[in-house]
C-alpha positions in Angstrom: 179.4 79.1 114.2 176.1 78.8 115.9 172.9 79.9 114.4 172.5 82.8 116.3 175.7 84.5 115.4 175.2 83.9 111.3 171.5 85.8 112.5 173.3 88.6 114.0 175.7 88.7 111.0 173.3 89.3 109.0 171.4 92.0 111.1 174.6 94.0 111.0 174.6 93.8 107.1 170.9 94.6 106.7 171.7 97.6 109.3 174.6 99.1 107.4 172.8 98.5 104.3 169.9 100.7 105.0 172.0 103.0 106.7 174.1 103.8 103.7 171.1 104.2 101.5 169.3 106.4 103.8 172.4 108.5 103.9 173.0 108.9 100.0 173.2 112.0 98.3 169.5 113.5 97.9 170.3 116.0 95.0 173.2 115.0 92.7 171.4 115.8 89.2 173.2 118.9 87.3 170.5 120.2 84.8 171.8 119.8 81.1 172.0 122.8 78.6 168.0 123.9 77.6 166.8 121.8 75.3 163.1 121.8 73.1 162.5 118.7 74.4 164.0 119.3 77.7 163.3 116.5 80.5 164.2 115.1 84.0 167.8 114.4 83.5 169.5 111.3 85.4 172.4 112.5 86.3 176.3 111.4 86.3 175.8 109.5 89.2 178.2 107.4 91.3 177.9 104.3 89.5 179.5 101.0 90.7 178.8 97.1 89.6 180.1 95.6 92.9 178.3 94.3 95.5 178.8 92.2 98.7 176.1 90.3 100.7 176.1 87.5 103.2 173.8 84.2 103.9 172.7 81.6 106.3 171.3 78.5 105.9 171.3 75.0 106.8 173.7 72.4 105.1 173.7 68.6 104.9 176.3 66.5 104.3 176.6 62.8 102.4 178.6 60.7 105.0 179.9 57.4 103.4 178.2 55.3 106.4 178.4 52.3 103.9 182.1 52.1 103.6 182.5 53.1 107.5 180.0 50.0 107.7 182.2 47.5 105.9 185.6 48.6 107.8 183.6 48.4 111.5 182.6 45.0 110.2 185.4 43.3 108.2 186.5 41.5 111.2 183.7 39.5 112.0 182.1 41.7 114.5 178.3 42.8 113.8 177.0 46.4 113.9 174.7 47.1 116.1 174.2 50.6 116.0 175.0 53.6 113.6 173.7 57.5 114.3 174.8 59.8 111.9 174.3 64.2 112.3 174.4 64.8 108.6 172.7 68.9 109.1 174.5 71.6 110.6 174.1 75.5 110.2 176.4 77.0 107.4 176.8 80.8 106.5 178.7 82.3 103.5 180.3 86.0 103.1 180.9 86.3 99.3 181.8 90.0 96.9 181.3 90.4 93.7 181.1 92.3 90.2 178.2 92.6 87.5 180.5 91.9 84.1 177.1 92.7 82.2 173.2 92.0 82.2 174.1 88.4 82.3 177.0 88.2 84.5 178.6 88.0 87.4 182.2 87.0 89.2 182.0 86.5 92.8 184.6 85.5 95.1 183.5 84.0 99.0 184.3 82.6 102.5 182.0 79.7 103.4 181.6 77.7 106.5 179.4 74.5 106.1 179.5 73.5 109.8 180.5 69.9 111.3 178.4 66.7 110.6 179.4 63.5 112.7 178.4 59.6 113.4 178.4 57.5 116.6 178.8 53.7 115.5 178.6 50.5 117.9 179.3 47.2 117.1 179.5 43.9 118.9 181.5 42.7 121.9 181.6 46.7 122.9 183.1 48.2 120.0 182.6 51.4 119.7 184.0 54.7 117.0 182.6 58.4 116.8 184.2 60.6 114.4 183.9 64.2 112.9 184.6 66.5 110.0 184.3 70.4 109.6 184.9 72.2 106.1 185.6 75.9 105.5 186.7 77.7 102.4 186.9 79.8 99.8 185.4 80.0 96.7 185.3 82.1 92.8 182.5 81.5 90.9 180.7 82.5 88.1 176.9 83.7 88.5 174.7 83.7 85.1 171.6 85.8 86.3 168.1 85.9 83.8 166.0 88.3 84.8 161.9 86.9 85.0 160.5 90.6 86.0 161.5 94.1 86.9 162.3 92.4 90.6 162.5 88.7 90.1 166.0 87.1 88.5 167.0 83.5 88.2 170.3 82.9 89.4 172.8 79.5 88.2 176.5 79.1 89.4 179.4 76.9 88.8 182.8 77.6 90.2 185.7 75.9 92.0 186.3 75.6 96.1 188.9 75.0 97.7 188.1 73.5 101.2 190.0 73.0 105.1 188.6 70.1 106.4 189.7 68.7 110.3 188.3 65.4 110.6 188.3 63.7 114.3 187.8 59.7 115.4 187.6 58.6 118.7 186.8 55.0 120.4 188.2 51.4 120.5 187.7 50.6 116.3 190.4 52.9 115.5 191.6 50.1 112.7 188.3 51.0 110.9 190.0 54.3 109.3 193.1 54.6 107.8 194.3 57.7 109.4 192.2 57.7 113.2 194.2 61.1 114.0 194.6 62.7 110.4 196.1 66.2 109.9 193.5 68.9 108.8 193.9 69.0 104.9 193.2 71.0 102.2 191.4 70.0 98.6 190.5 71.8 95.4 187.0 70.6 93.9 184.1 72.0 92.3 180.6 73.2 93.3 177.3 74.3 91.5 174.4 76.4 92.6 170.7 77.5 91.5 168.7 80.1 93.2 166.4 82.9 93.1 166.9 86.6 93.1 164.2 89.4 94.6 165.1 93.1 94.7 163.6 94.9 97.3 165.0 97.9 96.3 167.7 99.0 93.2 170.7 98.9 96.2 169.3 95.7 98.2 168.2 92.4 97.2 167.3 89.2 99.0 168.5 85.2 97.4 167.3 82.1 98.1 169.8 79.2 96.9 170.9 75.7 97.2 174.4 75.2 96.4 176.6 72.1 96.0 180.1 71.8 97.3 182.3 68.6 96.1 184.0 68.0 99.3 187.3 65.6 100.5 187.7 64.7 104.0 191.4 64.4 105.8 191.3 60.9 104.8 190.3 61.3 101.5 186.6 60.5 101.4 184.9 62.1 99.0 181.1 63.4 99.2 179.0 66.3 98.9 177.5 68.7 101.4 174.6 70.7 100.2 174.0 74.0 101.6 170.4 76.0 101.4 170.7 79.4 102.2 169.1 82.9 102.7 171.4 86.0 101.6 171.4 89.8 101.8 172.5 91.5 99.0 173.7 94.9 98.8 174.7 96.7 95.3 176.7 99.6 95.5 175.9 102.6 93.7 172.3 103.4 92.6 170.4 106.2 90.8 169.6 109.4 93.0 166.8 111.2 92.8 166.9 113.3 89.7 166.4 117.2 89.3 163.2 118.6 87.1 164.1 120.8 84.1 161.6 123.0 83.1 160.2 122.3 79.6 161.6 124.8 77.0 158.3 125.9 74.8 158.2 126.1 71.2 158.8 129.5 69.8 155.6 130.7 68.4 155.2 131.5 65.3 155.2 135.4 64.5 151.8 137.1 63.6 151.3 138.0 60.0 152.6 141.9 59.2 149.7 143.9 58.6 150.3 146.7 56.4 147.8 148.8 58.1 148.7 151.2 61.8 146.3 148.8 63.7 147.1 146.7 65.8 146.2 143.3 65.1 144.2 141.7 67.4 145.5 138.3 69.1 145.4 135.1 66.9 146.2 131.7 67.9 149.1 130.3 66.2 150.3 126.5 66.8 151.8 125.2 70.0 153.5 122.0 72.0 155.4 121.1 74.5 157.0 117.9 75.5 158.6 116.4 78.5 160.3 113.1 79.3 160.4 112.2 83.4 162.3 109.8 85.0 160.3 106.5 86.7 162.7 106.9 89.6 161.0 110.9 90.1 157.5 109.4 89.4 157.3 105.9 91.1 158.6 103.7 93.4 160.6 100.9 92.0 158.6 98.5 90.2 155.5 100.3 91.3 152.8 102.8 89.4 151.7 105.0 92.1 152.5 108.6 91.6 155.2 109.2 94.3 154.4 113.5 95.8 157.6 114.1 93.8 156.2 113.3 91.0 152.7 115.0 91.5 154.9 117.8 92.2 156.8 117.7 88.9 153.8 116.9 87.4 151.9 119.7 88.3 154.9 122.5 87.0 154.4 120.6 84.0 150.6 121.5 83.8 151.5 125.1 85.3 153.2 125.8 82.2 150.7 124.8 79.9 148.6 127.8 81.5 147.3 129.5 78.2 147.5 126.8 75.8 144.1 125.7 74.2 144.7 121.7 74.7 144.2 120.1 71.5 145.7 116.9 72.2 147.9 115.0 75.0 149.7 111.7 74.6 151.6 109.8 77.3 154.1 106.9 76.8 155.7 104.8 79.3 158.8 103.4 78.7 160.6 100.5 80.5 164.6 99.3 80.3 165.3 95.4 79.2 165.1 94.0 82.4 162.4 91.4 82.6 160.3 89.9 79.9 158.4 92.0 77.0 154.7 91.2 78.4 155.8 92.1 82.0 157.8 95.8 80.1 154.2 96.2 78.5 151.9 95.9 81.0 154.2 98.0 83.6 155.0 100.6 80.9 150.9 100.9 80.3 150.4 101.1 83.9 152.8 103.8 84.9 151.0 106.0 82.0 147.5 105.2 82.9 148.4 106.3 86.5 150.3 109.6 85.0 147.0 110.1 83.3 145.0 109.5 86.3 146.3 112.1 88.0 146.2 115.2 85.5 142.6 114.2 85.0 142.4 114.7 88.6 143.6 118.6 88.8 141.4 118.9 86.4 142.4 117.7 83.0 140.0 116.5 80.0 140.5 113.1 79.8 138.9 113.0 76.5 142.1 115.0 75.2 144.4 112.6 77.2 145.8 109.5 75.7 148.0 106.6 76.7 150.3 104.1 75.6 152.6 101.9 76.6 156.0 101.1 74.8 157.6 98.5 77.2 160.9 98.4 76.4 160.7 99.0 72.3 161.9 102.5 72.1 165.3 103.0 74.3 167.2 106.2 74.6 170.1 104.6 76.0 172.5 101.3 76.1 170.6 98.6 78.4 173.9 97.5 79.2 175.0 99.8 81.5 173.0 101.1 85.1 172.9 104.2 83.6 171.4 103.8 80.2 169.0 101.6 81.9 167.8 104.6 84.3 167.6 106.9 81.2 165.1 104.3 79.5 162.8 104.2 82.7 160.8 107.2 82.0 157.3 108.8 81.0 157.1 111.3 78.1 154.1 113.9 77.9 153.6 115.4 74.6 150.9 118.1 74.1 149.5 119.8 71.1 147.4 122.9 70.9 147.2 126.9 70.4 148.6 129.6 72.0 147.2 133.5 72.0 150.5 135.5 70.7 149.6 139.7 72.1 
């Protein structure tokens, strides 16, 4: 396949990708029952561990030119010239399924191109010859996440390849077979890579990938394929619904024994709320999105009346990516939450900030959707109320 049909293949992907995330479901959350500690709920959403993707990239191939060397030679004659096209553009179309955190099964189609030589030897001899391999192939893909984006990627798996193979010239009696059937051969293959998410639904891989190959007359070598693939993952977190914070019932005013009525005293207070990262930021960033400054300023609306004694915000982080890189995000995101009450005009002397990483979950990092229910930000605020 040439080059600029694997590029086109891709195009469509990328295309259909964005297109299906642009035209997700905006507003899926269902507000839970009212709680004290109510919060933005992540909803039941359409969950699903599959994904499919496709790549492009350039492979080379190991052609025994040493043996082909010693059969063009054996009878006396002297080589005089040996060209070999060992690189050839390869693409791959591959599907697969998240098992856990830590892995994956994917099955594929692959397509590594055709890699020939032109020999020449003395008193005119001459032999050109060819092989193509295509395949499919199940592997398993072991995935270590570095950061929030960033993931390591190692494979090994089995292959089983077509190959057509193709001579030509007056040194036929150099190969066994000069006109071998195309033929078809089980062997291994191995792969390391990087992962990058661009988003929760699409990713982008860099890899280079080893395929144990056979020709039609049974030479055995190795093409080695470097690739660029789209990934899209089916199934990711809408945007969530706010629930209002439910306020702490006040405490009620002493009983005077007296007809007069008491005047207004200020009796204990807090609130508490816990907000989804996906309603506040961007994925793996900590600037307030204008959803979130709009959730965050209901919240404030309904402190209206409360003398502020106190106000703590924590961020929180899943388990993907290491604990310094959890830290330092989950500090950010509430430095940033912070930043932006103090700037509709909250004390910042009364506001304080910390940063749990991934130390406190709410949910099983297991799953997609325990690990949206541990990305969050929770406000807790302490003071008085009047009670009339």
């Amino acid at each position: 396949m040439k080059t600029s049909h694997t590029l086109a293949l891709l195009t469509v992907l990328a295309s259909a990708s964005i297109a299906t995330a642009q035209a997700a479901p905006q507003d899926m959350a269902v507000p839970t029952a009212a709680r004290a500690d109510a919060a933005f709920v992540n909803p039941d959403w359409a969950h699903s561990a599959w994904y499919m993707g496709a790549g492009v990239g350039r492979a080379r191939a190991n052609i025994d030119d040493e043996r082909l060397t010693r059969s063009l030679t054996a009878t006396g004659a002297t080589l005089t010239r040996f060209d070999a096209d060992e690189r050839d553009t390869g693409f791959k179309l591959f599907a697969g399924k998240q098992l856990n955190r830590y892995i994956a099964i994917e099955a594929g189609y692959f397509d590594l191109g055709t890699f020939s030589f032109d020999a020449a030897t003395s008193g005119n001899g001459a032999l050109r010859g060819e092989a193509g391999f295509r395949g499919v192939n199940l592997d398993l893909v072991g995935q270590l996440a570095l950061t929030q984006r960033l993931s390591l990627l190692g494979r090994a798996g089995v292959q089983y390849a077509k190959t057509r193979t193709h001579f030509s010239g007056n040194r036929l009696n150099a190969v066994t077979d000069p006109n071998p059937a195309s033929k078809n051969h089980g062997n291994a293959k191995l792969g390391l890579g990087l992962e990058y998410k661009l988003s929760e639904a699409l990713a982008v891989r860099g890899e280079v990938e080893r395929y144990r190959l056979n020709d039609a007359v049974n030479n055995r070598g190795d093409v080695d394929l470097a690739s660029v693939s789209l990934v899209y993952k089916f199934g990711r977190p809408a945007k969530v619904a706010y629930v209002a914070p439910a306020p702490v019932a006040a405490a009620p005013a002493a009983p005077v024994a007296a007809p007069v009525v008491a005047a207004p005293e200020p009796v204990p207070s807090s609130e508490k709320v816990s907000i989804a990262a996906e309603a506040l930021f961007d994925f793996d960033k900590s600037i307030v999105k204008p959803e979130g400054k709009a959730a965050l300023d209901e919240f404030m609306a309904k402190l209206e009346g409360m003398n502020t004694e106190v106000m703590i915000a924590v961020g929180h982080t899943d388990s993907v990516g290491t604990d310094a890189y959890n830290d330092k995000l989950s500090m950010r995101r509430a430095d940033a939450v912070k930043a932006y009450m103090v700037s509709k005009g909250l004390d910042p002397a009364r506001l304080y900030t910390e940063g749990k990483g991934e130390s406190q979950p709410v949910a099983d990092n297991a799953t997609a959707e325990g690990r949206a229910k541990n990305r969050r930000v929770t406000i807790e605020v302490v003071g008085t109320r009047t009670v009339r």
